[in-house]
N, C-alpha and C positions, 0 to 999 in steps of 0.2 A: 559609296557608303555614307549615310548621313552622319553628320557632324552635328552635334545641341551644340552651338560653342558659348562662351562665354570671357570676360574682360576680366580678371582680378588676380590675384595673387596665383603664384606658380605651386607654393607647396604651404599646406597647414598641419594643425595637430601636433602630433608627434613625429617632430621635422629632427628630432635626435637620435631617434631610436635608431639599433642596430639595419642596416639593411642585408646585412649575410643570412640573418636565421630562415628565409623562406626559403631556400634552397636549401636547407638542411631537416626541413619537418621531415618529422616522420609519418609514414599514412600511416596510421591508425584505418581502421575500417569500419567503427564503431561511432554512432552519435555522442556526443560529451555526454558524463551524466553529475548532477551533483555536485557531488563527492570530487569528481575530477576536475570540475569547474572552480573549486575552491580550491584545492591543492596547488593548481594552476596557478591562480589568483596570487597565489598566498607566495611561492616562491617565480618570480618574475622572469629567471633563467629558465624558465622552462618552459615561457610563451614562446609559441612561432609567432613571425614576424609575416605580416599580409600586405601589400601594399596595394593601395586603392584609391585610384583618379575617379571623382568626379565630373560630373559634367556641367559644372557651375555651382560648385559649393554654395552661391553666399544667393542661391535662390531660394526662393520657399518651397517650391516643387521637389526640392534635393535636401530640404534640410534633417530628413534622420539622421541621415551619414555622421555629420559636427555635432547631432543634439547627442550620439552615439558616444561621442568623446567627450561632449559637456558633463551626461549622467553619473560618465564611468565605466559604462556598461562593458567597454572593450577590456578592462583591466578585471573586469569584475567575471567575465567569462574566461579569462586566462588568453586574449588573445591582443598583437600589438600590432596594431592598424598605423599604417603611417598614410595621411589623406595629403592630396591633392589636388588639382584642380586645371582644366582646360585654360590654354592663356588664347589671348586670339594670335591666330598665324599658328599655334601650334597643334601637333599630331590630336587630335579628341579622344575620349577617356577610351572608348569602345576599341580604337585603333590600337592603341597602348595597349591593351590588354590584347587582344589578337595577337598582336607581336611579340607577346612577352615581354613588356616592359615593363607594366605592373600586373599584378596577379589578377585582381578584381576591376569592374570597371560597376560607378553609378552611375548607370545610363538605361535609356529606353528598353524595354522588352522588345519592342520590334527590333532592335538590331540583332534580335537571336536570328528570325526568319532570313535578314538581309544577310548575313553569314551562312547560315546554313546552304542558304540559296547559290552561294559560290565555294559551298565545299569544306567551309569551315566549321567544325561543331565547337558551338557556344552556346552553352543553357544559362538560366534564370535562376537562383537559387530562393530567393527571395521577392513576394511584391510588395512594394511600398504602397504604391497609389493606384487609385483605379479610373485616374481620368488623368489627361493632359496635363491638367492645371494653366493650361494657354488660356488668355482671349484675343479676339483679333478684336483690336482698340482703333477708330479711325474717325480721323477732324472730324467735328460739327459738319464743316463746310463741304465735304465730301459729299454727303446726305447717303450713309452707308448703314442700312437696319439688318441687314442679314448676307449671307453668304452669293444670293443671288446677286445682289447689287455690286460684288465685285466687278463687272465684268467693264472693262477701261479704265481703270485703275490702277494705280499703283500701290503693291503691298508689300513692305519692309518683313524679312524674314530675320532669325539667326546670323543665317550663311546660306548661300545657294548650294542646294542638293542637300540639306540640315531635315534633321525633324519637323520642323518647323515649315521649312518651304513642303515637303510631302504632303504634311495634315494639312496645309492649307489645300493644294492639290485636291486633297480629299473631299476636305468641304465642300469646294467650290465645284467639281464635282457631280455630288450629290443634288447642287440645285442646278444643274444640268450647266455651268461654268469651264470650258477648258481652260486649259492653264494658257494657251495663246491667245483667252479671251483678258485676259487681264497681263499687268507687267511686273516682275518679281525683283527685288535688287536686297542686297545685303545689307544689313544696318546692324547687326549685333544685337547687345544688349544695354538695357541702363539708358546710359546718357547718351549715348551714339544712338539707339534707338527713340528716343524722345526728341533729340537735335533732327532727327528726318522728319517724324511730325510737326515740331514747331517751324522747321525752314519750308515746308512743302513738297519734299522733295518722293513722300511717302502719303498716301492718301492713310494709310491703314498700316499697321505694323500686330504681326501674331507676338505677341510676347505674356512676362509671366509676373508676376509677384515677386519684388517692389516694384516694378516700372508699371502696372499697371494701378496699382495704387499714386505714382507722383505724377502720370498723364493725365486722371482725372483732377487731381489737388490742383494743377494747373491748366483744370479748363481746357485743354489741347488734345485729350478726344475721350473718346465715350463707348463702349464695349457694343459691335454689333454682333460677334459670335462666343460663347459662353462655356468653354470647355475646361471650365478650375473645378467642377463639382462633376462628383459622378450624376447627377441628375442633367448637369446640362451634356455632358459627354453622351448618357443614351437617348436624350434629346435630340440630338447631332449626329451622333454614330451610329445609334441602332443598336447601343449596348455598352457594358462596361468597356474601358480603355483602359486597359493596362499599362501604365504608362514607366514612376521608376523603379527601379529595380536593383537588385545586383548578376553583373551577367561575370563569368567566366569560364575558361576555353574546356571542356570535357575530359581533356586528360588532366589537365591543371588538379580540377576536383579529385579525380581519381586518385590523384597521388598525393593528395594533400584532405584528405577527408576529416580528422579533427581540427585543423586550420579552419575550411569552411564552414564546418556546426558550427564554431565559436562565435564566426563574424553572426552568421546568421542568428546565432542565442541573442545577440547585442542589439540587432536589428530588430528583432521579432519584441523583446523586452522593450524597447524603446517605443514599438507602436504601440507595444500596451499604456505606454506611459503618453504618450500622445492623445488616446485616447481618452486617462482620466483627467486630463490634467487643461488645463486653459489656456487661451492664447500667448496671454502673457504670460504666465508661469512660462510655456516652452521660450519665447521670445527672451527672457531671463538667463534660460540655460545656452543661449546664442553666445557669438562673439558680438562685444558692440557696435564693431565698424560692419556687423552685417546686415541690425536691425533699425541704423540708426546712423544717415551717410550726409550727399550731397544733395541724393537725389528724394531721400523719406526722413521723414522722424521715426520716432519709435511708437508715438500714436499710431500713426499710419499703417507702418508695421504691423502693429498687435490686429489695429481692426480691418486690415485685409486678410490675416491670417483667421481670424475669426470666421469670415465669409469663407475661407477656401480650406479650412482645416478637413472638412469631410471625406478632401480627395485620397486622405492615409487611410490606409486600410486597418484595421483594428490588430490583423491577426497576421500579417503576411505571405497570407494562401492566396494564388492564382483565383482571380472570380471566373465560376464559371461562363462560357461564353466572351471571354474577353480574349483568350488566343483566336478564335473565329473570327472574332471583328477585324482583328489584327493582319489575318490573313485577305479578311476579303477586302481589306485598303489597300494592303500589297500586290492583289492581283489588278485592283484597278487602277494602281498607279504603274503597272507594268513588270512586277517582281514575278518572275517564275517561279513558284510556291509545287509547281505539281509534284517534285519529288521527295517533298517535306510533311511530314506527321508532324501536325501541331503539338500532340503527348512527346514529342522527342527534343520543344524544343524548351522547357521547364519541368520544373521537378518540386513536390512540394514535401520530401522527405524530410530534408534539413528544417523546417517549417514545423512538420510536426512532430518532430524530434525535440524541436525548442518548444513549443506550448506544452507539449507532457513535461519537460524538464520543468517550467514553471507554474505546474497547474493550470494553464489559462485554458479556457474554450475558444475555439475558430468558433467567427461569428458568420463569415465569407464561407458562400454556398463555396464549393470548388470546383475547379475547370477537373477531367482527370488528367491523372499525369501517369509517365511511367515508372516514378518511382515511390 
């Protein structure tokens, strides 16, 4: 199972809240509407309780999740999210939630397939993004312009057998590269990820916003594959990449169905807000140690997120064509997909249950789905 992992804090948000009440929702069977959203709101005992791992909170690739709780949006839907976050060494957001550890997981839409493919039903409720948001960033000295030139290399991933190491897989690939043409090792993220480029130890390293913003600030490398925009993703891929997401387990939903409108009212609102709104404004509604560390200022910050802001989806709907791409990475990185209906493994119900609740138009052609 791939791992996104990441190095930071163990628990954010609302690290007070009750954790009994998710075992106590009621399903409801109906999309919130309104009138219930407010009610909700307005008496606080009678939010259920969601718990929901990240898969590296303090990235940019991940940040509606925290801008979700900056806005208010989760208090404002009637529902109490308590966020978290991947530590390194530990279990990853997508496994927690398989497990039942936490409800929701925000992590990649491909790990619906990756479960599916072993028996477990895990759908998509929501998409965030419609490309990676990776670049694979590598020395000057390297002389690395594209994925072909991997090949005798060394490339810093996440973690081995991570998002990260696959889509490299993939890339690499596609310009006819195997993965025993090149050498793959672990570096994380951040400053572990940057200390392999500066020692040598890593020709190239896939990673994401901030670290691709302070590798440049420091001269020590230079993007030769470009998957933070959905232009460079079908440039790459051969189409949208549906990249974050929220996944959780199918009965989970089932029995918790105005729990999950809510988060997704929260989410869906927040991309609206992403999209009217500026780098910095969002950068604003951040925590400061996220925008603003060891390894970036908050200039940096704002004007990478400026470049990569495109990769949020406006409206939260599945793009069409982007479960297919999904699929056909997974067959060529060796996932047996044959007995999986892509329509089974997201859903864009909750989706547009939230844009009628708030008037908004989907601006995202849509994949279809089954629900």
């Amino acid at each position: 199972m791939m791992k996104h992992k990441i190095y930071v804090a163990a628990t954010v948000g609302a690290v007070a809240l009750s954790l009994a009440a998710c075992g106590n929702n009621s399903a409801a069977s109906s999309p919130a509407t309104a009138g219930s959203a407010s009610a909700a709101a307005a008496d606080s005992s009678a939010m259920p309780t969601v718990k929901l791992m990240v898969g590296g909170i303090d990235k940019q690739i991940y940040l509606p999740y925290q801008l979700a709780e900056g806005l208010g949006n989760y208090q404002k839907y009637g529902v109490k999210v308590e966020l978290s976050t991947e530590q390194n060494g530990g279990v990853g957001a997508e496994d927690a939630m398989a497990s039942g550890q936490v409800d929701m997981a925000g992590a990649w839409y491909i790990h619906t397939v990756d479960f599916q493919s072993k028996g477990k039903n895990v759908i998509n409720l929501v998409q965030l993004s419609g490309a990676p948001g990776e670049r694979i960033m590598c020395s000057p000295k390297a002389n690395v312009h594209s994925a072909a030139d991997l090949r005798g290399k060394t490339v810093g991933v996440t973690d081995l057998g991570s998002g990260t190491d696959e889509l490299t897989q993939f890339i690499a690939s596609q310009a006819g590269v195997t993965k025993k043409d090149y050498h793959t090792i672990a570096v994380g993220a951040g400053a572990t990820a940057i200390a392999a480029i500066q020692r040598g130890s890593a020709d190239c390293v896939m990673t994401t916003q901030p670290t691709v913003g302070a590798l440049e600030s420091k001269n020590l490398a230079v993007p030769a594959v470009d998957l933070a925009t959905s232009d460079g993703a079908k440039a790459a891929l051969g189409g949208a990449w549906p990249a974050a997401g929220v996944l959780a387990r199918a009965d989970w939903v089932s029995a918790h169905q105005d729990a999950a409108q809510k988060v997704v009212d929260a989410l869906v609102d927040t991309l609206h807000w992403i999209s009217t709104h500026s780098a910095a404004e969002i950068a604003d509604k951040l925590p400061a140690s996220f925008v603003q560390n060891a390894t970036i200022s908050k200039d940096q910050y704002v004007s990478a997120l400026n470049t990569d802001k495109a990769q949020f989806l406006p409206d939260g709907i599945m793009p069409a064509g982007g479960p297919k791409v999904i699929f056909a990475m997974e067959k060529q990185n060796g996932v047996d997909t044959s007995k999986i209906n892509f329509t089974d493994t997201f859903t864009n119900k909750y989706v547009d249950a939230a844009l009628k609740l708030e008037g908004y138009s989907a601006t995202t052609t849509p994949a279809g789905s089954n629900g």
